[in-house]
C-alpha positions in Angstrom: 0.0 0.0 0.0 1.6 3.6 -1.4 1.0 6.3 0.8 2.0 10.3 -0.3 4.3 12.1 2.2 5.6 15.8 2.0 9.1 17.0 2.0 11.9 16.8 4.3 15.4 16.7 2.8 17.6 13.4 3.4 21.3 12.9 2.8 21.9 8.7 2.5 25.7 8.2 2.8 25.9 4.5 0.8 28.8 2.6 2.1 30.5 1.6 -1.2 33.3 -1.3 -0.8 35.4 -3.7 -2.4 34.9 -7.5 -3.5 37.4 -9.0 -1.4 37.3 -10.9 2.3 38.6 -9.8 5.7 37.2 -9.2 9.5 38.1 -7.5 12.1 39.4 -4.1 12.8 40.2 -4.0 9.3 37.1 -4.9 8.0 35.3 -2.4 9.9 38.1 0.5 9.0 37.4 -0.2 5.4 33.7 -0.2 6.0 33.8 3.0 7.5 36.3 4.2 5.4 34.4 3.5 2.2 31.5 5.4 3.2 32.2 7.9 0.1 29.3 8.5 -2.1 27.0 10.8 -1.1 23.4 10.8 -2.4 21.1 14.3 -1.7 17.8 13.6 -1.6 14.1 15.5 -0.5 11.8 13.3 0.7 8.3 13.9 2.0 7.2 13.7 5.7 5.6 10.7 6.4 1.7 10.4 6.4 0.5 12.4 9.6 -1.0 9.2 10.8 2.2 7.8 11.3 5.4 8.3 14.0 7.6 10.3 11.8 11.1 8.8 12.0 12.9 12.2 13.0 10.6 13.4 15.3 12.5 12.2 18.4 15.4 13.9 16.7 15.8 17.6 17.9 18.4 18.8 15.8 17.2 16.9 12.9 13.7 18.8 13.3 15.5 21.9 13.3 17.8 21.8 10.9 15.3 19.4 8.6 18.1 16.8 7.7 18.2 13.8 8.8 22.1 11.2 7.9 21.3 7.6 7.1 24.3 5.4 6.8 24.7 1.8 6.8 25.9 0.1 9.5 29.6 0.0 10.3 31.0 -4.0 11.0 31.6 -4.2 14.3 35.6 -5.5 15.8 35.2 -9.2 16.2 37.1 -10.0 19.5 40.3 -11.9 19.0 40.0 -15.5 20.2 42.3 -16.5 23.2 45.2 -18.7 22.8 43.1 -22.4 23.9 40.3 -21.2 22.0 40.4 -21.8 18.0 38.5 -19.7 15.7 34.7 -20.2 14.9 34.7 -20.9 11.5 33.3 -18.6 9.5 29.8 -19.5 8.0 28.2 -18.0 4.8 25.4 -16.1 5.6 22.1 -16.7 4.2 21.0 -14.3 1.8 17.7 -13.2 2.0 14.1 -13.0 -0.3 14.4 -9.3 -1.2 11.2 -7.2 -0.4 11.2 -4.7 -2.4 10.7 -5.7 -6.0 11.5 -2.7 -8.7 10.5 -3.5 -12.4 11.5 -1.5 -15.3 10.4 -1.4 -18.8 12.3 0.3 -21.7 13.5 3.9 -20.8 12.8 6.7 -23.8 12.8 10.2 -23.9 10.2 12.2 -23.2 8.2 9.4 -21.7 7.4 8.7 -18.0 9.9 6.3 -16.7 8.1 2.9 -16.8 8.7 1.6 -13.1 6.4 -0.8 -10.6 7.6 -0.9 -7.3 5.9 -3.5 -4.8 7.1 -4.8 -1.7 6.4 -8.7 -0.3 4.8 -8.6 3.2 5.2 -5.0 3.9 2.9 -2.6 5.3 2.7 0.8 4.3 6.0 2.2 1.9 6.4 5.3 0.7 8.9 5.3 -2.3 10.7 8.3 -4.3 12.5 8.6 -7.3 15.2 11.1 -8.4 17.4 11.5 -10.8 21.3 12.6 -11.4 20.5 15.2 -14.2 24.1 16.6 -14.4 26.3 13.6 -13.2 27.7 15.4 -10.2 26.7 12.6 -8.3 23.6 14.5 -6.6 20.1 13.8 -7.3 17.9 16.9 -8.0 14.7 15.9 -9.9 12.0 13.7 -7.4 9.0 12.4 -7.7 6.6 10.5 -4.8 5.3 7.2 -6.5 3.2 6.9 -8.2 3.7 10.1 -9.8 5.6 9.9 -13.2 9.1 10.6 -13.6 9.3 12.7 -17.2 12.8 12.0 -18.9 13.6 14.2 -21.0 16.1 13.7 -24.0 19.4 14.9 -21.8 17.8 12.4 -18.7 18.6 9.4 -21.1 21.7 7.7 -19.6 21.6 9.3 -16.6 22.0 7.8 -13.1 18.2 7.3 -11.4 17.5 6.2 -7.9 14.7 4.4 -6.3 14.4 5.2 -2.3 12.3 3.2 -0.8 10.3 3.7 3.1 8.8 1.6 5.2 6.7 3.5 8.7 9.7 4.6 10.5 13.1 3.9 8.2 14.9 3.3 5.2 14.0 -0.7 3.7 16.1 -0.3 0.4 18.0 2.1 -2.0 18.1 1.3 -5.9 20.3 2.7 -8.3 20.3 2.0 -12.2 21.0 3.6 -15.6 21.4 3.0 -19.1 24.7 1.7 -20.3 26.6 -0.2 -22.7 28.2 1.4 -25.9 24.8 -0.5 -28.1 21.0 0.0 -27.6 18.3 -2.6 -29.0 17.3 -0.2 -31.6 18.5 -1.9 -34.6 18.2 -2.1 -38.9 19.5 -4.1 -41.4 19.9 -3.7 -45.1 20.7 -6.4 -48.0 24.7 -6.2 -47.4 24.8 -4.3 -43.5 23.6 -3.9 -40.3 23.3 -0.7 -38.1 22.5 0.0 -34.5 22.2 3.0 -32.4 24.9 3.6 -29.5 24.4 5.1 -26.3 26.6 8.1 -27.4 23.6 8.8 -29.2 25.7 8.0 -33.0 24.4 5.6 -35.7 27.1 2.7 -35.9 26.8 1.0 -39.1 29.2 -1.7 -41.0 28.6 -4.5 -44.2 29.2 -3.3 -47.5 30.2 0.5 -48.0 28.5 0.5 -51.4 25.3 -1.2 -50.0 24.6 1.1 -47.0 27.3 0.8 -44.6 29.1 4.4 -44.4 27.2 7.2 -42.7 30.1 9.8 -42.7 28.2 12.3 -44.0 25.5 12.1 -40.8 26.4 14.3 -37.9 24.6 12.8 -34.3 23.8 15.2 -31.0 23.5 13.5 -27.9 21.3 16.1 -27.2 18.6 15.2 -30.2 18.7 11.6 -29.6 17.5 9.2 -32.1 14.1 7.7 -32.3 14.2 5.7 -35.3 16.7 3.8 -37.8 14.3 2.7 -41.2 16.4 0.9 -43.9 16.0 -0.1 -47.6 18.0 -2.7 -49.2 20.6 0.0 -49.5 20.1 3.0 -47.2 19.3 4.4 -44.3 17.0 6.8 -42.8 17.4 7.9 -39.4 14.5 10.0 -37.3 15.5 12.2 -34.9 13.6 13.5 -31.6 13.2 17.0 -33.0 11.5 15.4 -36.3 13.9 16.0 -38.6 15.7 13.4 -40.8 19.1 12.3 -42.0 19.5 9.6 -44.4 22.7 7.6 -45.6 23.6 5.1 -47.9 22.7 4.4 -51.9 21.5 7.6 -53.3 19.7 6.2 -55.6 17.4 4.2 -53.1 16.6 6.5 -50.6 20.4 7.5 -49.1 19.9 11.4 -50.6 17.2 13.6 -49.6 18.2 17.0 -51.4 15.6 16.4 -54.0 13.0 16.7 -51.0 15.1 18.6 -48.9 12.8 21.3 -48.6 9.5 19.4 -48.0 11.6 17.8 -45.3 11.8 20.8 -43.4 8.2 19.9 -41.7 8.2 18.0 -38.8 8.1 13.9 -39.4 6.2 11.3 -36.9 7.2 8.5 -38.8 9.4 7.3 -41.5 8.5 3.8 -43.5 10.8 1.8 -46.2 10.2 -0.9 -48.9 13.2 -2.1 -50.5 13.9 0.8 -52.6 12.8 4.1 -51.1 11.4 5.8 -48.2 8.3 7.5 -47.2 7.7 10.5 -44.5 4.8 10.9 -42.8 4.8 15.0 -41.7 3.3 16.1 -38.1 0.5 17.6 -40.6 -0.9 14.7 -42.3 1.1 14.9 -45.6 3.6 12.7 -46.7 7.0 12.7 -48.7 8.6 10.3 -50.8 12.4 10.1 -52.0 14.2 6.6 -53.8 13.2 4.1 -57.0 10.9 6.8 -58.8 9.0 3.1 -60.0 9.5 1.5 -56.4 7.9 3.9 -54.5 10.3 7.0 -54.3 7.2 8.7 -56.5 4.0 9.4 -55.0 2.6 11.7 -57.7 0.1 9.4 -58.8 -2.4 9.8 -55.3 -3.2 12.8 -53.2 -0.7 12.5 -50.2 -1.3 16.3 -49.0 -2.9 17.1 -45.9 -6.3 17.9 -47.1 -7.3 14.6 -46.5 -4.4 13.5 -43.5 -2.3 10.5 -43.9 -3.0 8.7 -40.6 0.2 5.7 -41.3 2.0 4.3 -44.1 2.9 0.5 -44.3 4.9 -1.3 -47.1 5.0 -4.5 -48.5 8.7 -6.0 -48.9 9.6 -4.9 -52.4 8.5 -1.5 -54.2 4.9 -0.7 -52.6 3.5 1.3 -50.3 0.1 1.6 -48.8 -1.5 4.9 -46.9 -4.6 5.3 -44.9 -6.5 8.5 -44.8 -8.5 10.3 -42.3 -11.0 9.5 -44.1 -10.0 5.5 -43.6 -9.1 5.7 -47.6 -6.4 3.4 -48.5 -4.5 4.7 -51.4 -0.9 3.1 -52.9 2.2 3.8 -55.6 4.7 1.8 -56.6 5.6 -1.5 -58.1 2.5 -3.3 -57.2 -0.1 -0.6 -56.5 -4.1 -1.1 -55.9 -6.4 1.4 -57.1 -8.0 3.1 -54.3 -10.3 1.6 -51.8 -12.6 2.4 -48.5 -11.6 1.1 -45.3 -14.2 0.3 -42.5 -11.4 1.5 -40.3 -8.9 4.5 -40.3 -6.7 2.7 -37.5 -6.2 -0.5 -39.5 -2.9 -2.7 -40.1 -2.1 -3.4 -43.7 -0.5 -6.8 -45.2 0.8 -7.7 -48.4 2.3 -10.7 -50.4 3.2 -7.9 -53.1 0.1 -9.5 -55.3 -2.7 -8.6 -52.5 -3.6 -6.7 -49.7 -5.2 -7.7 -46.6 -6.2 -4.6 -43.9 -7.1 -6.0 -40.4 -10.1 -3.5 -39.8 -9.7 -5.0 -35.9 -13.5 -5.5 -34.3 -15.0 -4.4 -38.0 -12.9 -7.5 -39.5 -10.8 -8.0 -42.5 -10.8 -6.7 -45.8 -9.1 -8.2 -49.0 -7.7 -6.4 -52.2 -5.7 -7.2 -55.8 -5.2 -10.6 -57.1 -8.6 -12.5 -56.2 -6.2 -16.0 -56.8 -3.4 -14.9 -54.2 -5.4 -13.3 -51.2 -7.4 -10.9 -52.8 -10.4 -12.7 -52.4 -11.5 -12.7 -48.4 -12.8 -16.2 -47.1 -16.5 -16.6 -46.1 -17.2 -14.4 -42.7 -14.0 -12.3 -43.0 -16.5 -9.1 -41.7 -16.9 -10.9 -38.3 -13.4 -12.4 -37.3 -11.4 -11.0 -34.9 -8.3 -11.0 -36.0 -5.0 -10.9 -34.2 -1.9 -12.0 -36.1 -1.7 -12.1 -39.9 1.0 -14.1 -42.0 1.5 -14.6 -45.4 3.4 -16.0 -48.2 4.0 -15.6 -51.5 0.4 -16.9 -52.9 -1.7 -17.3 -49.4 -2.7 -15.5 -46.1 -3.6 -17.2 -42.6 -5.1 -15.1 -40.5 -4.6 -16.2 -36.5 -8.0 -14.8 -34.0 -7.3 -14.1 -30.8 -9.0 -17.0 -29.5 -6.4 -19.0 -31.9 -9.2 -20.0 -34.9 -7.2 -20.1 -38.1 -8.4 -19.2 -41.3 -5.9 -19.5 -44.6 -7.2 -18.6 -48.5 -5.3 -18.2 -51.4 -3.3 -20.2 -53.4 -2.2 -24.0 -52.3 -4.0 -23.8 -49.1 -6.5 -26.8 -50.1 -4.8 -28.8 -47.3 -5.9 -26.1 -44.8 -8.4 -28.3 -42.4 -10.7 -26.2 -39.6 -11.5 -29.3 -37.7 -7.3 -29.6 -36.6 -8.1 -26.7 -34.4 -12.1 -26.9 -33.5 -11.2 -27.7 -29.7 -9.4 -25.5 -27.1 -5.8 -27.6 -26.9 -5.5 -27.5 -31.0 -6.5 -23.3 -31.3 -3.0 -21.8 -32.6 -0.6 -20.5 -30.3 1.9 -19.6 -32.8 2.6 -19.4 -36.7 5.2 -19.3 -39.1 5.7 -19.2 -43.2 8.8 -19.9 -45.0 7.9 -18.1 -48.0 6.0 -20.7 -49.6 3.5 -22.0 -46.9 2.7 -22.2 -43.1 3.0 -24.3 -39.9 0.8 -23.6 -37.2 2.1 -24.4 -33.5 -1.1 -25.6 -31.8 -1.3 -24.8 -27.8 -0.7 -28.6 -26.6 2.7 -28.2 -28.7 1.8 -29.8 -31.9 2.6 -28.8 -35.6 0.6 -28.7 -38.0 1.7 -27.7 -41.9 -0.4 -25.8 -44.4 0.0 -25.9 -47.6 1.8 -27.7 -50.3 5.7 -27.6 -51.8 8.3 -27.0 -49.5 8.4 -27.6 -46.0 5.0 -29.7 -46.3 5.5 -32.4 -44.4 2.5 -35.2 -42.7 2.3 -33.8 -39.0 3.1 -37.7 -38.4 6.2 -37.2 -39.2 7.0 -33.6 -36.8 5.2 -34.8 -33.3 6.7 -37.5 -32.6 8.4 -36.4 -28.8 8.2 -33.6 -26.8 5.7 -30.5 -27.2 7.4 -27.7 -29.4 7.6 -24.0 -28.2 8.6 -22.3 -30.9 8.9 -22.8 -34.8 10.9 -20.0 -37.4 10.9 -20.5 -41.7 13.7 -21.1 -43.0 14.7 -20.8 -46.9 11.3 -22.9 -47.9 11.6 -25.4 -44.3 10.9 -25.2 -41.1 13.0 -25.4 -38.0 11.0 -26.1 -34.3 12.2 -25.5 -30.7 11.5 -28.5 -28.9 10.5 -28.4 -25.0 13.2 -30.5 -24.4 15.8 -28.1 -25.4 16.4 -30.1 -28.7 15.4 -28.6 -32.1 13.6 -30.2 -35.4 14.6 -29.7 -38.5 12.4 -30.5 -41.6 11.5 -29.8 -45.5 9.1 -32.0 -48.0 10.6 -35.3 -47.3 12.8 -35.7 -44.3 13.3 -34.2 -40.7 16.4 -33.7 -38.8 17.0 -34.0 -34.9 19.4 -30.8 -33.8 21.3 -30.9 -30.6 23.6 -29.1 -29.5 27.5 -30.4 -28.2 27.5 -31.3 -24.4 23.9 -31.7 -24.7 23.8 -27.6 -24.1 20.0 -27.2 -24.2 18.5 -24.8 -26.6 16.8 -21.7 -25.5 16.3 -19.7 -28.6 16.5 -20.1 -32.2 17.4 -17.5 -35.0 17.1 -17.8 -39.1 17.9 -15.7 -42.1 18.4 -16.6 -45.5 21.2 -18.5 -45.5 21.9 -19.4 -41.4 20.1 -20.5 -38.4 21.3 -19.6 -35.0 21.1 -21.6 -31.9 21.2 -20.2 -28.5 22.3 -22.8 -25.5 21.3 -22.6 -21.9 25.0 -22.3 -20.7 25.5 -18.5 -23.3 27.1 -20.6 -26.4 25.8 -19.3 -29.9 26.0 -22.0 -32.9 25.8 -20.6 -36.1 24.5 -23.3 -38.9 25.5 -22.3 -42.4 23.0 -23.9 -45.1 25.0 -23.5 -48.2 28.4 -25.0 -46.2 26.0 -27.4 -44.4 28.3 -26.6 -41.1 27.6 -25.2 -37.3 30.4 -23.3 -35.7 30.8 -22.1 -32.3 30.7 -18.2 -32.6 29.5 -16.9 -29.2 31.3 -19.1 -26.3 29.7 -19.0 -23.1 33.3 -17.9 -21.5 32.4 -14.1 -22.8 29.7 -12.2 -22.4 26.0 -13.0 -21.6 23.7 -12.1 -25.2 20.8 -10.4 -24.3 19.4 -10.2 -27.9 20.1 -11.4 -31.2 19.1 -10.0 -34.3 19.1 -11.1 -37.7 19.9 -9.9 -41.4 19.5 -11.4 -44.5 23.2 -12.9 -44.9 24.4 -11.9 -40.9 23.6 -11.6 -37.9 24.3 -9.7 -34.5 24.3 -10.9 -31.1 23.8 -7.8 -28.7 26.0 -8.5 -25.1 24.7 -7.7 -21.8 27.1 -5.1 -21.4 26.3 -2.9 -24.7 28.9 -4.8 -26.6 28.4 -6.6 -29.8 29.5 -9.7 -31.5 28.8 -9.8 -35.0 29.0 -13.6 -37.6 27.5 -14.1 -40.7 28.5 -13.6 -44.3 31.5 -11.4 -44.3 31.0 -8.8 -47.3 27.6 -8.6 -46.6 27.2 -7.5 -42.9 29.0 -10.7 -41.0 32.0 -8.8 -40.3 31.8 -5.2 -38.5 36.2 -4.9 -39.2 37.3 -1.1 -38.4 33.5 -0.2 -36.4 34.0 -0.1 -32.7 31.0 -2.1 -30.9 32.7 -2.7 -27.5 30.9 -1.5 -24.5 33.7 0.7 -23.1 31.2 3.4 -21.9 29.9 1.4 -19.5 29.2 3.1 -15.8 30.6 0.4 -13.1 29.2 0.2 -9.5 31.1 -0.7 -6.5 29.7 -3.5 -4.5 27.5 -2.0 -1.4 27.4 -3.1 2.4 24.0 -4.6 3.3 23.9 -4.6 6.9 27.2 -5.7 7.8 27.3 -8.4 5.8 28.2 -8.7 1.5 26.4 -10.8 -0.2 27.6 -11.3 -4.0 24.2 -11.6 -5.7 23.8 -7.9 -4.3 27.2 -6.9 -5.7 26.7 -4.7 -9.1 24.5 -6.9 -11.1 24.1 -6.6 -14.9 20.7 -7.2 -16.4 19.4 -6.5 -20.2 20.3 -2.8 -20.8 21.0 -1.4 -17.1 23.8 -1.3 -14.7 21.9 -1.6 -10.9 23.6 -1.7 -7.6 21.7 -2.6 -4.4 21.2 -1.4 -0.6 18.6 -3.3 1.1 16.2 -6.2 0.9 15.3 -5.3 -2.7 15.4 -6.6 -6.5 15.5 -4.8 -10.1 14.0 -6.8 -12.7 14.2 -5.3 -16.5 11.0 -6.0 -18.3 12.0 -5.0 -21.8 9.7 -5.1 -24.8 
């Protein structure tokens, strides 16, 4: 239960020490000689209701400050000479109470925190935040008020204080770190992701996308956006205004639209060949492939009718919905124009149809009547989650799991296989060609014909699968028991990994499949070589994400740093582009009651540095 409190001002000295062992006089010298950091904070009175916890205190009344430090060891005494010494016993480390979790930190959001505390009564917890580094924190809030960052609060140091009735239970303190964030894009031939500098790294091919010396990066106007073709780069920054880089030809040079660039931009959107703008005031700008969407002169994009989003298919179209829930498109396969029952819908395209999820108000179908264009029976009432397609077919996924496919080589396609609650669809996948549907008791089941149809015979026979990824026309399946199955028309394949290293997570591109193992190791599976190397060994750095290109791949470190494989000339190789984490912020381990513990030592997790005093967790809840 939160309670509000008003202000008194605090100064918490946290004792900061080292990881090593020692007792005694020296181990309380260093204690108290390691009480160096201090932390300023104004917290608010506790609820009048309550004993307030400096009331006994005369001179803290008066002079409104109150010193909280953490308790000094205490000399053991030296055994006599009959006597040997105790031994020493670990001590047991305690169920934290106060549990902190974080989602992901942007600017000019509030700071996505949930604190809760396990068998407590009343707390009362604050956050502040170091806005100029100088180790003080000036900016508070009482939760559950919302903490605003700002661009310049990105990367700072933020600290969680939280109160029980009469004292201190636990003091949190994280921030964003590593040299590389999760926001990531890939082209045909490179791979680029955003550091924490606030600069664009970018590596592959230097005549397919991968030089951006022409872009110039303020950490002060962060980036909110990196939006690739096959060749280029646009980037989107926080004041609206956009940089691109890469093939001129397909999208990497804006001075033809330089000027209509000068209006604020929400949202940037790529196909393979060019880019399109969406402006603050509805209209919308194109630049690349004149024929593959870099020319929208064919529709009204202006803002007399506002462009409410843009989606593209994965070759030369694009698609935009009006205020008036219009749909209109130019490029390589464009529709004429058509009436939505929804302004806010999702648009899907196999390049040959179009599919707009109208959400409660159903689905609507569009272009070739053979490939997808024609809706199936009832389309105007499903409700309609997840949408997949191929090259010739759709499946549509409810959210109660009913599957519905159309188009092209979906005669196969039974509704009975998932009529009952255990066979509704838990997951999807389509390799290009077809689908297979992951059923919620674990079961596969294929639809379609040509590659990667397979009799579901043939795929369940052990374990319950958890997860299934196409794969260059075949499938590949995560297994429950940490194995993986591997399949196409007219064989399967058993994957396991050496030790018997379970797998926890599986990967694919065009040409390679990566395997993450329970123990950190990354296997890389090459198709064409028809070999798996070790390329991440569980001896460096935890992965906290890997993401995928068409011929490489990126594994993204706990620590900011990244390890790049794949197909050298084509984005495998990052040779000459820095993508250590050296600007990482380190935290000494802190004295909890007398005692260090090493799980509260500095503790890495996902994309924040957090140190601990107290009974209390930090758990990252990234999307």
């Amino acid at each position: 239960m939160l309670k509000s409190k008003s202000v008194l001002s605090y100064s918490i000295l946290l004792a900061l020490v080292g990881c090593g062992g020692g007792g005694g006089d020296e181990a309380a010298k260093d204690v108290a000689e390691s009480i160096t950091e201090q932390i300023t904070d104004s917290i608010p009175e506790l609820d009048g209701s309550k004993d307030n916890p400096s009331s006994e205190d005369d001179t803290a009344k008066d002079n409104d400050t109150v010193v909280i430090t953490p308790p000094t060891v205490e000399p053991k005494p030296k055994p006599s000479p009959e006597q040997p010494p105790a031994p020493i016993l670990p001590s047991p480390i305690p169920e934290p109470k106060v549990v902190i979790t974080l989602g992901d930190i942007e600017a000019n959001k509030a700071l996505p925190i949930d604190i809760e505390c396990l068998s407590c009564g009343d707390i009362y917890p604050r956050i502040g935040i170091d806005t100029d580094n100088d180790e003080v924190f000036d900016r508070f809030v009482d939760y559950p008020d919302p903490l605003v960052l700002t661009p310049d609060d990105i990367g700072k140091k933020i600290a969680v204080w939280v109160w029980g009735d009469s004292d201190l239970i636990s003091v949190d303190s994280f921030q964003r770190v590593g040299a590389l964030t999760t926001l990531y894009a890939d082209g045909i031939a490179s791979q680029a992701m955003l550091r924490a500098s606030g600069e664009v790294a970018v590596w592959g091919d230097p005549l397919y996308g991968a030089d951006n010396s022409n872009m110039t990066f303020d950490y002060n106007n962060p980036v909110q956006a990196i939006v690739p073709t096959t060749t280029a780069y646009a980037v989107l920054f926080a004041d609206k205004s956009i940089q691109s880089f890469g093939e001129a030809d397909r999208g990497g040079d804006t001075s033809a639209v330089s000027s209509q660039l000068n209006k604020p931009v929400r949202k940037v959107v790529g196909n393979a060949f060019a880019f399109a703008a969406v402006h603050e005031d509805g209209s919308v700008t194109t630049w690349g492939e004149s024929n593959l969407g870099g020319d929208a002169s064919s529709v009204d994009l202006s803002a007399s009718d506002k462009t409410v989003n843009v989606f593209s298919d994965d070759y030369g179209t694009f698609y935009a919905i009006k205020q008036s829930a219009k749909l209109v498109s130019w490029g390589f396969e464009a529709i004429a124009e058509q009436q939505l029952l929804s302004n806010t819908a999702t648009i899907h395209s196999n390049s040959s149809s179009v599919v707009a999820n109208n959400g409660f108000a159903g689905i609507q179908c569009f272009g070739n009547v053979n490939r997808g264009g024609t809706c199936p029976v009832g389309a105007g009432t499903m409700d309609v989650k997840d949408i997949y397609q191929s090259m010739n077919a759709f499946l549509a996924i409810e959210y109660d799991g009913t599957p519905t496919a159309w188009g092209i080589n979906v005669d196969n396609f039974d509704p009975a296989d998932f009529s009952i609650p255990d066979h509704k669809v838990a997951l999807a996948a389509s390799n290009g060609v077809n689908f297979a549907l992951l059923r919620n008791n674990g079961t596969i089941i294929p639809v379609g014909t040509g590659s990667g149809e397979l009799d579901p015979a043939l795929i369940n026979t052990g374990l319950p699968f958890t997860d299934i990824k196409g794969f260059r026309g075949e499938y590949v399946a995560l297994r429950e028991d940490g194995k993986a199955l591997y399949w196409d028309s007219a064989s399967t394949e058993l994957i396991t990994l050496p030790n018997d290293e379970a797998i926890t997570e599986i990967n694919t591109n065009a040409q390679y499949i990566a395997y993450t193992g329970e123990q950190g190791n990354l296997y890389l599976y090459d198709a064409n070589a028809d070999s798996m190397t070790l390329v991440v060994s569980s001896k460096e750095k935890p992965i906290a994400k890997v993401f995928t290109s068409r011929f490489a791949m990126t594994a993204l470190h706990v620590d900011g740093s990244a390890t790049v494989f794949g197909r050298i000339g084509d984005g495998g190789s990052a040779s000459g582009v820095d993508l250590t984490g050296n600007n990482m912020a380190q935290f000494a381990p802190i004295a909890e009651n007398t005692t260090l513990h090493q799980d509260k030592q500095s503790t890495l997790i996902k994309n924040g540095e957090i140190a601990h005093w107290g009974d209390s967790t930090i758990k990252f809840n990234s999307n």
